[in-house]
PyMOL commands that place a pseudoatom at each C-alpha (Angstrom):
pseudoatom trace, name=CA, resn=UNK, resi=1, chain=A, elem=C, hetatm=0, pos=[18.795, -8.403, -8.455]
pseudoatom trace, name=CA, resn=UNK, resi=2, chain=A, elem=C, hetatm=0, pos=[18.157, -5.018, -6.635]
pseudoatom trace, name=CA, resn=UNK, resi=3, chain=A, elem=C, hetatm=0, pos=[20.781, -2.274, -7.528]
pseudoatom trace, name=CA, resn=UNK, resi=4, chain=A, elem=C, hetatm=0, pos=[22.144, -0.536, -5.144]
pseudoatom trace, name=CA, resn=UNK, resi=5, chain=A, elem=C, hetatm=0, pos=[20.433, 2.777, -6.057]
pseudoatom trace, name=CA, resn=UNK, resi=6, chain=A, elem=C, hetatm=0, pos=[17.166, 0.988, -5.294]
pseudoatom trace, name=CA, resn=UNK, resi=7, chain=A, elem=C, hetatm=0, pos=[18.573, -1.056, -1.950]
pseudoatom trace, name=CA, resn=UNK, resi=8, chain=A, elem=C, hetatm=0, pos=[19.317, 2.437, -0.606]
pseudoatom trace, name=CA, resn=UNK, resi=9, chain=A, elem=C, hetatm=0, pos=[16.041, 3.889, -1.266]
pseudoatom trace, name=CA, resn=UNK, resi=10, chain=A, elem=C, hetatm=0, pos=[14.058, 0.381, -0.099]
pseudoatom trace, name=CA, resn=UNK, resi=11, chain=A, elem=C, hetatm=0, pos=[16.572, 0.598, 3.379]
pseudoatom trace, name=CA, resn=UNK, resi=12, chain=A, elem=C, hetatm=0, pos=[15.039, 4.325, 3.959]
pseudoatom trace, name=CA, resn=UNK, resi=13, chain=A, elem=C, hetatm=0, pos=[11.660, 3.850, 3.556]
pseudoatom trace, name=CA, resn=UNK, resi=14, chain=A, elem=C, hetatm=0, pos=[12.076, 1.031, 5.438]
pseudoatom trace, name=CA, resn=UNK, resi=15, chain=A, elem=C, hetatm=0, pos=[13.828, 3.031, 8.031]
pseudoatom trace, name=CA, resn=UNK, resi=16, chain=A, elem=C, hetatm=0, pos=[10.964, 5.219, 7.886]
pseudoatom trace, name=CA, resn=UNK, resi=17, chain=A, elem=C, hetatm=0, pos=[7.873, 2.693, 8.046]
pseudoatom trace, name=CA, resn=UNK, resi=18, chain=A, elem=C, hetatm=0, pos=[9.159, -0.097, 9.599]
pseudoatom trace, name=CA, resn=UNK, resi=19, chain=A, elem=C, hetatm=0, pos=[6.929, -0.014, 13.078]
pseudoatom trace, name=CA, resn=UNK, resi=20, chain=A, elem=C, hetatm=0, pos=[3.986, -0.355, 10.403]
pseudoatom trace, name=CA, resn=UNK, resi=21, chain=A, elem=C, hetatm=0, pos=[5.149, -3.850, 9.575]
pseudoatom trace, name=CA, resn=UNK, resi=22, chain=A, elem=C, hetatm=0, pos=[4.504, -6.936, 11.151]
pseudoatom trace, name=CA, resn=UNK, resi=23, chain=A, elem=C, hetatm=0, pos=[7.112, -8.711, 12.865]
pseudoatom trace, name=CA, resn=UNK, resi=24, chain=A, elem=C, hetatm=0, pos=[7.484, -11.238, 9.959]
pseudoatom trace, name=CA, resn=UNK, resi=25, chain=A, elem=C, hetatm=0, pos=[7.804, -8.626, 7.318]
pseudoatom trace, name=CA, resn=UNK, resi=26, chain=A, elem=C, hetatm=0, pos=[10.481, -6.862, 9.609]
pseudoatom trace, name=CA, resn=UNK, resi=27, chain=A, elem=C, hetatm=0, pos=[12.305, -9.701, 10.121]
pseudoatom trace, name=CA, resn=UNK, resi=28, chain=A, elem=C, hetatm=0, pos=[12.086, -11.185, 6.455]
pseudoatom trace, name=CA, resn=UNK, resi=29, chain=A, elem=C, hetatm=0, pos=[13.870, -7.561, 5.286]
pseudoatom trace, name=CA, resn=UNK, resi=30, chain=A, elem=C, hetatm=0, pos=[16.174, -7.428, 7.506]
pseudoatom trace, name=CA, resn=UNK, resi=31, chain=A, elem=C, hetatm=0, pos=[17.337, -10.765, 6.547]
pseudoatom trace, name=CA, resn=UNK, resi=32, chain=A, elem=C, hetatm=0, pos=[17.254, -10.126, 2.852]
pseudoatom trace, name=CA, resn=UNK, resi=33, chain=A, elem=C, hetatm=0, pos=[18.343, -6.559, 3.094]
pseudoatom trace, name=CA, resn=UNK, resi=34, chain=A, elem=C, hetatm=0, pos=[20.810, -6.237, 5.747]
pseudoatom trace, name=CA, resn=UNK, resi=35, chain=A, elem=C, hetatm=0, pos=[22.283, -9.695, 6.339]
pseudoatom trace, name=CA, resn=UNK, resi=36, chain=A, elem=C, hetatm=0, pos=[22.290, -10.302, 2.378]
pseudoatom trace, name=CA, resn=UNK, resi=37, chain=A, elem=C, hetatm=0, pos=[20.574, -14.118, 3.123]
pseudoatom trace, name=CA, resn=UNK, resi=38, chain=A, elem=C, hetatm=0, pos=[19.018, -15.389, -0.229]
pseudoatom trace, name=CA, resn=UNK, resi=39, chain=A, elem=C, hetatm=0, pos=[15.411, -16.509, -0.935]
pseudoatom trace, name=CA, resn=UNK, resi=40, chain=A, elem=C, hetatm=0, pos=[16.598, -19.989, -0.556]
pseudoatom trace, name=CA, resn=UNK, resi=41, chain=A, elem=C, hetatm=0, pos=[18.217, -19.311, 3.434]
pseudoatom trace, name=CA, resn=UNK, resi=42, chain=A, elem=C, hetatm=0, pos=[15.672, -17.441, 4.342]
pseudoatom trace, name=CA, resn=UNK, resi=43, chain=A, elem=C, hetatm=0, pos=[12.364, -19.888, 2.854]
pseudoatom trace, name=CA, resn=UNK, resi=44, chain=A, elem=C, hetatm=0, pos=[14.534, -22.232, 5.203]
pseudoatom trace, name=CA, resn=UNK, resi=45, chain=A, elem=C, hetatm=0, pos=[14.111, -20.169, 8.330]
pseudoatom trace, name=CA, resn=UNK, resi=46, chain=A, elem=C, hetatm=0, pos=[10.849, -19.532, 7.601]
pseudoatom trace, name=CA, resn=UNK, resi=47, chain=A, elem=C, hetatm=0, pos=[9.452, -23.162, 6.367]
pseudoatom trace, name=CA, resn=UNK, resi=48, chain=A, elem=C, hetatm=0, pos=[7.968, -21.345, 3.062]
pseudoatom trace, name=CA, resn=UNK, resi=49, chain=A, elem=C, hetatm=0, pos=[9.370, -21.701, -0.668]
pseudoatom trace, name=CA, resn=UNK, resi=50, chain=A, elem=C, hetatm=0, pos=[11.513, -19.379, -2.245]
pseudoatom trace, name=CA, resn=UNK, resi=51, chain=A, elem=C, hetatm=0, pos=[8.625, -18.104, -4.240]
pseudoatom trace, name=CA, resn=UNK, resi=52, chain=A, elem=C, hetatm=0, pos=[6.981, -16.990, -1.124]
pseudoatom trace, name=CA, resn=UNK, resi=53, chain=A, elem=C, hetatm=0, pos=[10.356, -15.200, 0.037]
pseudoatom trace, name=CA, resn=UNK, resi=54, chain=A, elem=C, hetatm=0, pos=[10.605, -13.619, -3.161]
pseudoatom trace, name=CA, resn=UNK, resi=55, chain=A, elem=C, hetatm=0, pos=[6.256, -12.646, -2.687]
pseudoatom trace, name=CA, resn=UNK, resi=56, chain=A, elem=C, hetatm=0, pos=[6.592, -11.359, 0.558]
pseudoatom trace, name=CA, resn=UNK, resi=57, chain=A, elem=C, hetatm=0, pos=[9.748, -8.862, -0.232]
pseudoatom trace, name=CA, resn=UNK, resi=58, chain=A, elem=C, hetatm=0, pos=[7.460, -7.496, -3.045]
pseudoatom trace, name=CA, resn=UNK, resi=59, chain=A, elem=C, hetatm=0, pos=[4.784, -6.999, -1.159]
pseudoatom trace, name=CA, resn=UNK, resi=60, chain=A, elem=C, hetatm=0, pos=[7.573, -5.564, 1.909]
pseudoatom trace, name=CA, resn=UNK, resi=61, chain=A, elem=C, hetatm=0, pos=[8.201, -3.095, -0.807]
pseudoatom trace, name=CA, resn=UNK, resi=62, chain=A, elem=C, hetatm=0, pos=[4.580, -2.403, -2.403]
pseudoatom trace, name=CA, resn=UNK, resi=63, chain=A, elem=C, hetatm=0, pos=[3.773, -1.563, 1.173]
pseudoatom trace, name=CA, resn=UNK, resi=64, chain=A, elem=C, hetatm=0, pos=[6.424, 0.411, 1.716]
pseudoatom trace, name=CA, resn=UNK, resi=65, chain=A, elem=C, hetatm=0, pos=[5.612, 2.553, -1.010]
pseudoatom trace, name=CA, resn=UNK, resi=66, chain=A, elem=C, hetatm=0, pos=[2.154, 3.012, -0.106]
pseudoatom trace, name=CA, resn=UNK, resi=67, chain=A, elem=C, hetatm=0, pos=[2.979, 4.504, 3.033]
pseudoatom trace, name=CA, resn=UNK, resi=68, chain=A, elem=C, hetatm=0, pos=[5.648, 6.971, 1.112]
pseudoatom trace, name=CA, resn=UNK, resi=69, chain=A, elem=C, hetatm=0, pos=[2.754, 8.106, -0.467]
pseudoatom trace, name=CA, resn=UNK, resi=70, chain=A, elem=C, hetatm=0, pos=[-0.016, 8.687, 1.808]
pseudoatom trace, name=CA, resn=UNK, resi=71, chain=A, elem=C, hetatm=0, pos=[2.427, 9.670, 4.760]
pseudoatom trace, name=CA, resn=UNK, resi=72, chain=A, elem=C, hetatm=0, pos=[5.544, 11.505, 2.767]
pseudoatom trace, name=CA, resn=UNK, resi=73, chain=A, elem=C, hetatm=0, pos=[7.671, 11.154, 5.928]
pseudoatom trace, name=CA, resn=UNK, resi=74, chain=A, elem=C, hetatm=0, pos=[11.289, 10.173, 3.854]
pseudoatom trace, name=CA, resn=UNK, resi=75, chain=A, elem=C, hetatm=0, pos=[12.092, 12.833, 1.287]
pseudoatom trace, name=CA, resn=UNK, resi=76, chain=A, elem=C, hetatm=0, pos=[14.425, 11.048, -0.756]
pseudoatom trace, name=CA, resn=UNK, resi=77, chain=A, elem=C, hetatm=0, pos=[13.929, 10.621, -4.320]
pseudoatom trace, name=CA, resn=UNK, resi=78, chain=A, elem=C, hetatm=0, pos=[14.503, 7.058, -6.904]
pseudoatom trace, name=CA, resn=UNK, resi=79, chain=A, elem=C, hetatm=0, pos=[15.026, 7.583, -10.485]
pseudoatom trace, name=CA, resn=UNK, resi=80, chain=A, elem=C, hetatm=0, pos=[11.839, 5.688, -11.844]
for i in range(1, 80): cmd.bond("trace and resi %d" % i, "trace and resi %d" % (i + 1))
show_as sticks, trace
zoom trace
């Protein structure tokens, strides 16, 4: 479970980077992130497992952050 600390911060960058995602990964986070569907609705949409949902948000994320870093465009701040 995300806290809501971090679910601000992931919605930003997100906000941020989101035109360097593929359609998949935009959809996939909007679903989990701003519709609130679980792994198990969305694996359903998407004809995958819930282990791939969960993957795929992780990597949504991983990405994310690697584009904070090389590009700096949001200039918020998470507690590590």
């Amino acid at each position: 479970m995300i806290d809501l600390e971090h679910k601000t911060y992931y919605i930003n960058l997100f906000d941020c980077y989101q035109k360097l995602l593929t359609n998949k990964q935009i959809k996939i986070f909007k679903y989990y992130f701003f519709e609130d569907f679980s792994y198990a609705e969305i694996a359903k949409l998407f004809n995958i497992s819930r282990a791939g949902v969960c993957d795929i948000i992780q990597r949504i994320i991983k990405q994310l952050f690697k584009y904070q870093d090389k590009l700096n465009m949001y200039q918020g701040k998470i507690k590590k």
